[in-house]
NUKENU-824573 format. One record per residue (C-alpha): x, y, z; residue number from 1; residue in three letters. Coordinates in steps of 0.1 Angstrom, whole numbers, padded with zeros to 4 digits, m for minus. Last residue first. Example, Ala and Ser with C-alpha at 12.3 -4.5 7.8 and 13.67 -1.06 7.14 Angstrom:
@c1=0137 c2=m0011 c3=0071 pos=2 code=SER
@c1=0123 c2=m0045 c3=0078 pos=1 code=ALA
END
This chain:
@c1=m0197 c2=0184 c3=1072 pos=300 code=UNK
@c1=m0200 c2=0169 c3=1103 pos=299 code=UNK
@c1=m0212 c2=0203 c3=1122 pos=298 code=UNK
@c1=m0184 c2=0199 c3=1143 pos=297 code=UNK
@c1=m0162 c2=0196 c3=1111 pos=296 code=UNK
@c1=m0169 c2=0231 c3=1101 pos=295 code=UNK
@c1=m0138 c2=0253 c3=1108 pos=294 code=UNK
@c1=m0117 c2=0221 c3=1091 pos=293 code=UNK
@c1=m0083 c2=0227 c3=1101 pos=292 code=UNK
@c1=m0053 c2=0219 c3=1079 pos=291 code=UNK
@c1=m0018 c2=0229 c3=1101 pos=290 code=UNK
@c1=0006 c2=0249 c3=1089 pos=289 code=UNK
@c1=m0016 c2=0271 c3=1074 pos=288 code=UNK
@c1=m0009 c2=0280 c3=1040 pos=287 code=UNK
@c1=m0010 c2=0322 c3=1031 pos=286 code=UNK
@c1=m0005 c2=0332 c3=0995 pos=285 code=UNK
@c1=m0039 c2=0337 c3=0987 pos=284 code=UNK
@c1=m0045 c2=0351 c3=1022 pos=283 code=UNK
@c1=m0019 c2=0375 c3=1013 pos=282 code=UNK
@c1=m0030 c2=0386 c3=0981 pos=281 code=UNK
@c1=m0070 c2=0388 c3=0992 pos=280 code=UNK
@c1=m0056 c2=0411 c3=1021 pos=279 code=UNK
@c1=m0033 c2=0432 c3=1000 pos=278 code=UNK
@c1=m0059 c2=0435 c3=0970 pos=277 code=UNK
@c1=m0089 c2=0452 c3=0997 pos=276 code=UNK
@c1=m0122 c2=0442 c3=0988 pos=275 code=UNK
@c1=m0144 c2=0469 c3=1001 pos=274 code=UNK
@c1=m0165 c2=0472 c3=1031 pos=273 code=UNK
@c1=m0131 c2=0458 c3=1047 pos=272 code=UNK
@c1=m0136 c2=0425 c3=1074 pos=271 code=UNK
@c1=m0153 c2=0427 c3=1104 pos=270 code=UNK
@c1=m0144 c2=0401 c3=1129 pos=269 code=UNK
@c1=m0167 c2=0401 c3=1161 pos=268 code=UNK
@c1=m0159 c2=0396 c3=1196 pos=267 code=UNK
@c1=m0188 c2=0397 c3=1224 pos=266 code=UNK
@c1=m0177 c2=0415 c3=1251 pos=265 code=UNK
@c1=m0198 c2=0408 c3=1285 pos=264 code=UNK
@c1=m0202 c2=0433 c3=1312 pos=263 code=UNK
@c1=m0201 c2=0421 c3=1351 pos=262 code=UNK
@c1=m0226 c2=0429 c3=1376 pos=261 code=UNK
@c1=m0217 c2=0459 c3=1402 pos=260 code=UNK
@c1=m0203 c2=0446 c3=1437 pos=259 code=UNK
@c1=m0230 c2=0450 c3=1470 pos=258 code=UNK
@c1=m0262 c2=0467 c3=1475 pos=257 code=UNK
@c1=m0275 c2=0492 c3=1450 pos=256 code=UNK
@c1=m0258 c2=0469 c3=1422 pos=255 code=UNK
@c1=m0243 c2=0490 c3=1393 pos=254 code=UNK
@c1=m0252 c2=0472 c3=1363 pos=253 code=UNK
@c1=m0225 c2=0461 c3=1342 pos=252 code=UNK
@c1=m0188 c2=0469 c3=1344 pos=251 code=UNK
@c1=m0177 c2=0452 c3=1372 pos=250 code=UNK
@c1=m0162 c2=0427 c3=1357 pos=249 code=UNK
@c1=m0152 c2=0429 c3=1319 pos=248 code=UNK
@c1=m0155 c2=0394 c3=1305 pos=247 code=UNK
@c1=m0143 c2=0385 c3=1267 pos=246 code=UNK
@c1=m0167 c2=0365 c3=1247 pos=245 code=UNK
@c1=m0151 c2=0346 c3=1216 pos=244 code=UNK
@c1=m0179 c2=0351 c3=1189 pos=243 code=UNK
@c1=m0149 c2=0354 c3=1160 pos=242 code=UNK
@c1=m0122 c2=0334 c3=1170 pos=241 code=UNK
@c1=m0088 c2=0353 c3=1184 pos=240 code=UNK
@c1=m0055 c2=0341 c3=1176 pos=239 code=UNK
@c1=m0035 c2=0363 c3=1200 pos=238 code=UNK
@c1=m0053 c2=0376 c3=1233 pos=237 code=UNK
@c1=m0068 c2=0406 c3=1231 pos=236 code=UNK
@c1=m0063 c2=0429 c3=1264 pos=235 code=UNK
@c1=m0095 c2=0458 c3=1268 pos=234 code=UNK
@c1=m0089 c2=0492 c3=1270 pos=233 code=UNK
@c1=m0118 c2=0512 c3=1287 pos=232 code=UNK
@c1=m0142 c2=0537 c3=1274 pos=231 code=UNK
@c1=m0168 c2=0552 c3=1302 pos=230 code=UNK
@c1=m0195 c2=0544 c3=1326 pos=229 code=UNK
@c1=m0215 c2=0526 c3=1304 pos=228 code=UNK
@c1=m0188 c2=0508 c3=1290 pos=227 code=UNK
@c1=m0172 c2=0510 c3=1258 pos=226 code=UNK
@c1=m0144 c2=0494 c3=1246 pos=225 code=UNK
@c1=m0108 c2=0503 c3=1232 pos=224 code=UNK
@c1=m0084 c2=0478 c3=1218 pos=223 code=UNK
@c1=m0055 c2=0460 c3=1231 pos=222 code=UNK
@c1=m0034 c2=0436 c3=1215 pos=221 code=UNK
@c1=m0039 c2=0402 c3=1192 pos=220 code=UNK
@c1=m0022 c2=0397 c3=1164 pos=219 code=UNK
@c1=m0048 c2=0376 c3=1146 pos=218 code=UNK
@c1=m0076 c2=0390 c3=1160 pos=217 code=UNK
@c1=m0064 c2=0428 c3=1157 pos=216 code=UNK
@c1=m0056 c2=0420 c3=1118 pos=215 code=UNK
@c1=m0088 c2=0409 c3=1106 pos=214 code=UNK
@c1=m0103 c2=0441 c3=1124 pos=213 code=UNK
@c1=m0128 c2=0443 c3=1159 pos=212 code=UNK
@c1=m0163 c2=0448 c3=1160 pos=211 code=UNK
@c1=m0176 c2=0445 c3=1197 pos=210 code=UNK
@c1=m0208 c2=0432 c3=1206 pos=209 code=UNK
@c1=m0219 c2=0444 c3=1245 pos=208 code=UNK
@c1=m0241 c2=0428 c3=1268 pos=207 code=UNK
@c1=m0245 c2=0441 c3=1301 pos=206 code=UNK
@c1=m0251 c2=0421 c3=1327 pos=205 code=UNK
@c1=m0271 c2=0434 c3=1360 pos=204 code=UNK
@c1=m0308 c2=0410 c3=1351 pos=203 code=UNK
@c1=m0296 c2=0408 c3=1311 pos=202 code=UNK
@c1=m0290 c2=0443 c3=1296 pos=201 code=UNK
@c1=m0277 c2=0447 c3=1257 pos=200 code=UNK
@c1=m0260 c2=0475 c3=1249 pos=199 code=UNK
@c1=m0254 c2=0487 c3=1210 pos=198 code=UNK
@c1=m0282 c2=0508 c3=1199 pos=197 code=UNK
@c1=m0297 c2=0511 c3=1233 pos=196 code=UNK
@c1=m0339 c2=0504 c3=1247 pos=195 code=UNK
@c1=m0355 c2=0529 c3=1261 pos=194 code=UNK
@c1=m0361 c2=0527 c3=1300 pos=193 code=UNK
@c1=m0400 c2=0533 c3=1307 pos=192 code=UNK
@c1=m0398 c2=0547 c3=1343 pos=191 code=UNK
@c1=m0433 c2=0546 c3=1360 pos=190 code=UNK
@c1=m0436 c2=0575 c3=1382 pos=189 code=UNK
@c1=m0462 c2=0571 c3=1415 pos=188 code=UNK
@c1=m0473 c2=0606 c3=1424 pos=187 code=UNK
@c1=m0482 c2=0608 c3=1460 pos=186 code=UNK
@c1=m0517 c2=0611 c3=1479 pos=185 code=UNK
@c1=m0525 c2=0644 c3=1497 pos=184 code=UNK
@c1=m0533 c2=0643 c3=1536 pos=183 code=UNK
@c1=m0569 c2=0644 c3=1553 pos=182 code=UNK
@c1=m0582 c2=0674 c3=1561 pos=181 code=UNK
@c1=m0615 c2=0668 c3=1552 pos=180 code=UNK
@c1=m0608 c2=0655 c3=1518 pos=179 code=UNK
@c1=m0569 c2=0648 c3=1502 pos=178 code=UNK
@c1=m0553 c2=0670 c3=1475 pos=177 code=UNK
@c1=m0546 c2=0648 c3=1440 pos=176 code=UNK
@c1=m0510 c2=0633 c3=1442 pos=175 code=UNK
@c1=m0475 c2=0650 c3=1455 pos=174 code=UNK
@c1=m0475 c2=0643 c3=1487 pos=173 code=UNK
@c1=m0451 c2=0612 c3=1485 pos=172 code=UNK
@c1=m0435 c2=0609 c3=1453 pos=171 code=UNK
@c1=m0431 c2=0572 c3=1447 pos=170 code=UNK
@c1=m0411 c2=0560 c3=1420 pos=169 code=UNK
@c1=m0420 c2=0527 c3=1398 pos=168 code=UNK
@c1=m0397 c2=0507 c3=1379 pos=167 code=UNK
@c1=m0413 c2=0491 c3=1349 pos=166 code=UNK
@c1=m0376 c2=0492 c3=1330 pos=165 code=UNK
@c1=m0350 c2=0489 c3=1352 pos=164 code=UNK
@c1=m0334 c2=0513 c3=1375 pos=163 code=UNK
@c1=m0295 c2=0503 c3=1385 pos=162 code=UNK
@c1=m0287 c2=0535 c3=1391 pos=161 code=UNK
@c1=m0311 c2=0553 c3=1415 pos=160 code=UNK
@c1=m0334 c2=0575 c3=1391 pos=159 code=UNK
@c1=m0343 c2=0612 c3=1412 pos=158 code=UNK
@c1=m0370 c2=0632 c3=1400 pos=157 code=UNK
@c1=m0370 c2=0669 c3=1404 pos=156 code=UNK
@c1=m0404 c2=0681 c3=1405 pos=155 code=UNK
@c1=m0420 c2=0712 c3=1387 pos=154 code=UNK
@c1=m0456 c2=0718 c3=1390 pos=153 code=UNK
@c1=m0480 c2=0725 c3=1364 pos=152 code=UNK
@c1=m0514 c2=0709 c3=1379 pos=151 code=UNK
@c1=m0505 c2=0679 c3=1356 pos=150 code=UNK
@c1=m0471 c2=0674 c3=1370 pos=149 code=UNK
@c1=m0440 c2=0690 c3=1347 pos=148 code=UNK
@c1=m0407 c2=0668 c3=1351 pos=147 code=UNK
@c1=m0370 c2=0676 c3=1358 pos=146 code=UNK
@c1=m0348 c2=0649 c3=1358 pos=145 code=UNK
@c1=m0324 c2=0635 c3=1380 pos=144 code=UNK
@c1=m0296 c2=0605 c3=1370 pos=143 code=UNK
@c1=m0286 c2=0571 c3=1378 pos=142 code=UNK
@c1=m0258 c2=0546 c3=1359 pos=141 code=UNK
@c1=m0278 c2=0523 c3=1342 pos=140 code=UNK
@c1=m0313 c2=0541 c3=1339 pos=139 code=UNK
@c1=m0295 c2=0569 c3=1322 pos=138 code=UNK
@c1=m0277 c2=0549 c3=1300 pos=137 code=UNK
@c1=m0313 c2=0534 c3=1287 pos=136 code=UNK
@c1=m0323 c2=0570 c3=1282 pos=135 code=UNK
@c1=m0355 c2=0573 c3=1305 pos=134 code=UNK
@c1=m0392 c2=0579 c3=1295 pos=133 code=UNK
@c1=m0412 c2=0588 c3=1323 pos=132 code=UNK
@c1=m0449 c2=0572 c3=1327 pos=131 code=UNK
@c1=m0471 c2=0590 c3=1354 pos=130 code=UNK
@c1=m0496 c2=0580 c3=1381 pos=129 code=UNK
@c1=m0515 c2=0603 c3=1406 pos=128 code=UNK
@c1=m0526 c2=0589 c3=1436 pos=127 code=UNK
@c1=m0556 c2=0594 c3=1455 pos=126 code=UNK
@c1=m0562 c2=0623 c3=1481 pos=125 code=UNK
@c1=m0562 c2=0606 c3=1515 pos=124 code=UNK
@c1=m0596 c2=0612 c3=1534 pos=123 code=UNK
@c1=m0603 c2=0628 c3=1568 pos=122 code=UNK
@c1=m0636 c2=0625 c3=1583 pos=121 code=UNK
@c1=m0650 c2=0649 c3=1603 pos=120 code=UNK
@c1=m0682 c2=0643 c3=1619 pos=119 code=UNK
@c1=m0707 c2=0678 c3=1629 pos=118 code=UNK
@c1=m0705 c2=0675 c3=1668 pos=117 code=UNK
@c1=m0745 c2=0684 c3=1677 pos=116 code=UNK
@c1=m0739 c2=0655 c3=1706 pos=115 code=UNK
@c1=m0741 c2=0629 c3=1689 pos=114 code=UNK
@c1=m0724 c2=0631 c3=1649 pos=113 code=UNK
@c1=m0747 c2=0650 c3=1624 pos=112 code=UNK
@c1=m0745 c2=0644 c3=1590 pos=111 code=UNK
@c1=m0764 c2=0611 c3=1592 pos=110 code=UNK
@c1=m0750 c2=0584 c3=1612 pos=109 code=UNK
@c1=m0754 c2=0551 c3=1589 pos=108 code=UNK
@c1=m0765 c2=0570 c3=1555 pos=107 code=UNK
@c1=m0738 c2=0596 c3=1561 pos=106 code=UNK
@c1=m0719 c2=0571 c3=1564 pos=105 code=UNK
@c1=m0726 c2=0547 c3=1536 pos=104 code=UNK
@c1=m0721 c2=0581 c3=1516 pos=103 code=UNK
@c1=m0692 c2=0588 c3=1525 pos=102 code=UNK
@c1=m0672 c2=0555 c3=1524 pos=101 code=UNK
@c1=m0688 c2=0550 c3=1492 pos=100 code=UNK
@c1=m0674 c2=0588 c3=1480 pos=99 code=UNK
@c1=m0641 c2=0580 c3=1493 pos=98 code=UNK
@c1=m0641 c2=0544 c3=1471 pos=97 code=UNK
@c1=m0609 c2=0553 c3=1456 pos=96 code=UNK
@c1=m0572 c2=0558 c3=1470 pos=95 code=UNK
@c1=m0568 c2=0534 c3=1505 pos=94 code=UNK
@c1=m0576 c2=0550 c3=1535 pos=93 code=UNK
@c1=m0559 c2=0583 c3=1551 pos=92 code=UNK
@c1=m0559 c2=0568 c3=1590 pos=91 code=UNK
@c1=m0542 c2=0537 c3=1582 pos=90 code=UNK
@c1=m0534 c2=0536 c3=1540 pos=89 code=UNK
@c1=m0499 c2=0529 c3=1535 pos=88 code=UNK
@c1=m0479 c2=0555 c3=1515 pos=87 code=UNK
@c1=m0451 c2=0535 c3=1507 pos=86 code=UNK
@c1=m0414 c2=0553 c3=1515 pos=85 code=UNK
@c1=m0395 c2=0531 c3=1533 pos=84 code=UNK
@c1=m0372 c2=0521 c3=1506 pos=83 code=UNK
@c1=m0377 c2=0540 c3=1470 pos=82 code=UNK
@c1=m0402 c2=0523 c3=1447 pos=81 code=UNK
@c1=m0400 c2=0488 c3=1435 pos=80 code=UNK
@c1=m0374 c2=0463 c3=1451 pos=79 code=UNK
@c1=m0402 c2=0441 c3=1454 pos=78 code=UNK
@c1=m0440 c2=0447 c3=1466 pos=77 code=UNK
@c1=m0457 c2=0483 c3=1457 pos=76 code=UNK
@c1=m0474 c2=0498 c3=1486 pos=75 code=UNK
@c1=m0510 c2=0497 c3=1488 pos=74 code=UNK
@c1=m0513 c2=0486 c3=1524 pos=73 code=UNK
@c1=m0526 c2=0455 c3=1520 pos=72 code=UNK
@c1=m0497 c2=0448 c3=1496 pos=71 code=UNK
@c1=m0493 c2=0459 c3=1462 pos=70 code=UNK
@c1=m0485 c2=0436 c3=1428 pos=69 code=UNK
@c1=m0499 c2=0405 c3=1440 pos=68 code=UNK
@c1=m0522 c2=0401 c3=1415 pos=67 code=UNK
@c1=m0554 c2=0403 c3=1439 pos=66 code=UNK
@c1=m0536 c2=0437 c3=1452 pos=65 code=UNK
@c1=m0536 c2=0453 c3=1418 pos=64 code=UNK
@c1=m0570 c2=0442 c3=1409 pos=63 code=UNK
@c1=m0583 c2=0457 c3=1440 pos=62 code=UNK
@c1=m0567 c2=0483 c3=1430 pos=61 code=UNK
@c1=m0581 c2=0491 c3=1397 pos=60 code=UNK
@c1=m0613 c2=0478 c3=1410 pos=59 code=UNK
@c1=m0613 c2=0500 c3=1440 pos=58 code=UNK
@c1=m0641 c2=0490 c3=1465 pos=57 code=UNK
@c1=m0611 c2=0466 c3=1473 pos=56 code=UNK
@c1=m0594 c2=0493 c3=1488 pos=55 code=UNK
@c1=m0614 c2=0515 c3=1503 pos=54 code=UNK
@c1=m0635 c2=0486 c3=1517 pos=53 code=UNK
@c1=m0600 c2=0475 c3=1533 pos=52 code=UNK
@c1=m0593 c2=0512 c3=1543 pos=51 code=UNK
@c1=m0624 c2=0515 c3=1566 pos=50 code=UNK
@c1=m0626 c2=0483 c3=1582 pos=49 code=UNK
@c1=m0592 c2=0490 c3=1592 pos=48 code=UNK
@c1=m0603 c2=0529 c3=1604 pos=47 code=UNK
@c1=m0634 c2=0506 c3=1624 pos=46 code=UNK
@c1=m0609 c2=0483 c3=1640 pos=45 code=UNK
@c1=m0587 c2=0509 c3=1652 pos=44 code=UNK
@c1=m0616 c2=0532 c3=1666 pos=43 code=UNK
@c1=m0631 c2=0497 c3=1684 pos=42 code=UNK
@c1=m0598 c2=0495 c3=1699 pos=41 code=UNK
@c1=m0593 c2=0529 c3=1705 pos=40 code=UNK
@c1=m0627 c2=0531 c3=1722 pos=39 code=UNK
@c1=m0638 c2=0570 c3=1733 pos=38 code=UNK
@c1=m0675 c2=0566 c3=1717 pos=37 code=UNK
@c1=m0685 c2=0530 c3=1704 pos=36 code=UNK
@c1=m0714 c2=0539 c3=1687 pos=35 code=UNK
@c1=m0706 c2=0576 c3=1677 pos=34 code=UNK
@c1=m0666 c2=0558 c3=1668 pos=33 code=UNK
@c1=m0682 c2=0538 c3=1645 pos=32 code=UNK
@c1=m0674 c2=0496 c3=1657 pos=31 code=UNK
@c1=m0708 c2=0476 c3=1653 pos=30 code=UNK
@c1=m0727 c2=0502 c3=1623 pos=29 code=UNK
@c1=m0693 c2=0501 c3=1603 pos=28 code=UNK
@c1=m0687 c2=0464 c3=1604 pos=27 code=UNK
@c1=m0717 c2=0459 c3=1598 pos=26 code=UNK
@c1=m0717 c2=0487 c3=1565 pos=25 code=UNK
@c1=m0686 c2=0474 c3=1552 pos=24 code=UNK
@c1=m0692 c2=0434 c3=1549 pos=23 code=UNK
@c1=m0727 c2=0449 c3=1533 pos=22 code=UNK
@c1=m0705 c2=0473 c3=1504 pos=21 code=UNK
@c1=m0686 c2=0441 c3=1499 pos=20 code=UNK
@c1=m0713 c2=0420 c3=1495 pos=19 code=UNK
@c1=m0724 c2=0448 c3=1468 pos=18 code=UNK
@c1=m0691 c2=0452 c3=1453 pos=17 code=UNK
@c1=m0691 c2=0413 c3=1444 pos=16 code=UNK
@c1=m0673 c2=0385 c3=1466 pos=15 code=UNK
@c1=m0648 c2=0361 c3=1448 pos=14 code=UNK
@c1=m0618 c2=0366 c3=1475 pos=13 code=UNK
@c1=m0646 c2=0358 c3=1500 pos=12 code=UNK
@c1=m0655 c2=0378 c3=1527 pos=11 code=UNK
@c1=m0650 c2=0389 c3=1562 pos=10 code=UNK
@c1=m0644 c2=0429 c3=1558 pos=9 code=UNK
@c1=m0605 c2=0424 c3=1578 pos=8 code=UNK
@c1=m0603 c2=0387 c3=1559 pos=7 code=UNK
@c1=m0609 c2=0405 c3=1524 pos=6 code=UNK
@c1=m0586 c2=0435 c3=1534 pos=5 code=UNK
@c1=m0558 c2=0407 c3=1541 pos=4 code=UNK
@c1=m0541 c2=0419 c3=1574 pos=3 code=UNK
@c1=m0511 c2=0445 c3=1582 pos=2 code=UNK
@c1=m0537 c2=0477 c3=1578 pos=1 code=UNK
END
């Protein structure tokens, strides 16, 4: 179903379940494959006609589509989900509104298709949703884990690096059991990324504040960093303020199609927890050749 469910059914974006539930049954009565018997067209329009009542007879996803979040097809829009794999609801119908379909139906046509042919209509089972809790280094750089499904199932979960909080997985087949023969819906996982004691994550920046000693920003040299991919050694230049940000690119986000986002190194002088009589005797005894006044951008 490529076309807007409410333009398929012919109503209004504002129209209640019971003008929907009408829309469905003329449609239904004009193009049923016992009226129209051996018509792919008319077949095609009626299993359209089918899916957009599914749909919007849903109010969860009926919801979900007015807010842009699926499409007609009840696939997830954005880089959501894994690539080519949305459900779509042609011939399996959109989750919900099965026992509508059924019953309007059965009310149209009876049990009993012409010719003493009993109907058989296959319905998709309807999804099954889940929230996963993910290590926000885990998210970052990718990982598998091993989950339970409510029935008791083990499934191995695949996170792309690069996942971000929100990010929604689609497990195809692995939803409630379909009707009639129709095929099982899929388990959609919602990754909930928890936040990190030190990193920070900005679109595919990662934000990172580094302590460094009195000594290292006045000398200058090279001191470890973290990533999260791994320490590296990181060049300070002599004379270093403290809030100087330091770039390390590549080092964010790894990017699922082209170069990895950069990592950004916020400087910050710690002094001694306690006071320590070499540094107070020094600075005591230390005059700068030149007089600077730190604060006179403030105008103080």
């Amino acid at each position: 179903m490529a076309n807007d469910p409410y333009k398929v059914l012919g109503v209004a974006k504002t129209a209640n379940k019971d003008e929907i539930r009408k829309a469905y049954r003329t449609l239904a009565k004009k193009y049923h494959p016992d009226v129209c018997p051996d018509d792919a067209k008319a077949e095609a329009t009626f299993k359209e006609a089918s899916a957009a009542f599914a749909l919007l007879n849903n109010e969860e996803e009926r919801a979900r589509y007015d807010r842009g979040e699926i499409d007609s097809e009840g696939n997830p829009k954005g880089p959501q989900g894994f690539p080519g794999q949305g459900h779509g609801f042609p011939g399996g119908y959109a989750p919900g509104g099965f026992e509508d379909i059924s019953d309007i139906l059965s009310d149209l046509f009876g049990s009993q298709a012409r010719g003493g042919r009993r109907q058989n209509f296959a319905f998709r089972g309807e999804d099954i949703r889940y929230t996963l809790p993910v290590e926000f280094l885990d998210a970052v750089t990718g990982t598998s884990k091993q989950v339970r499904m409510s029935d008791g199932k083990q499934l191995k979960i695949s996170i792309p690096p690069g996942s971000k909080d929100s990010d929604l997985l689609r497990l195809r087949g692995q939803g409630n059991a379909g009707s009639g023969g129709g095929p099982p819906g899929d388990a959609i996982v919602e990754l909930k990324v928890r936040s990190h004691k030190y990193f920070k994550r900005e679109g595919s920046t990662i934000h990172l504040d580094l302590p460094i000693s009195l000594k290292e920003a006045v000398e200058g040299g090279k001191v470890s960093v973290p990533t999260p991919s791994g320490t590296v050694s990181l060049t300070l230049p002599p004379n270093t303020s403290s809030g100087k940000v330091l770039r390390l690119k590549g080092k964010g986000v790894p990017s699922r199609k082209g170069r990895a986002g950069d990592m950004l190194v916020r400087l910050m002088i710690v002094l001694p927890e306690k006071p320590d009589a070499g540094l107070k005797k020094c600075i005591a005894n230390w005059e700068p050749e030149e007089k600077d006044n730190p604060r006179k951008g403030l105008g103080v």
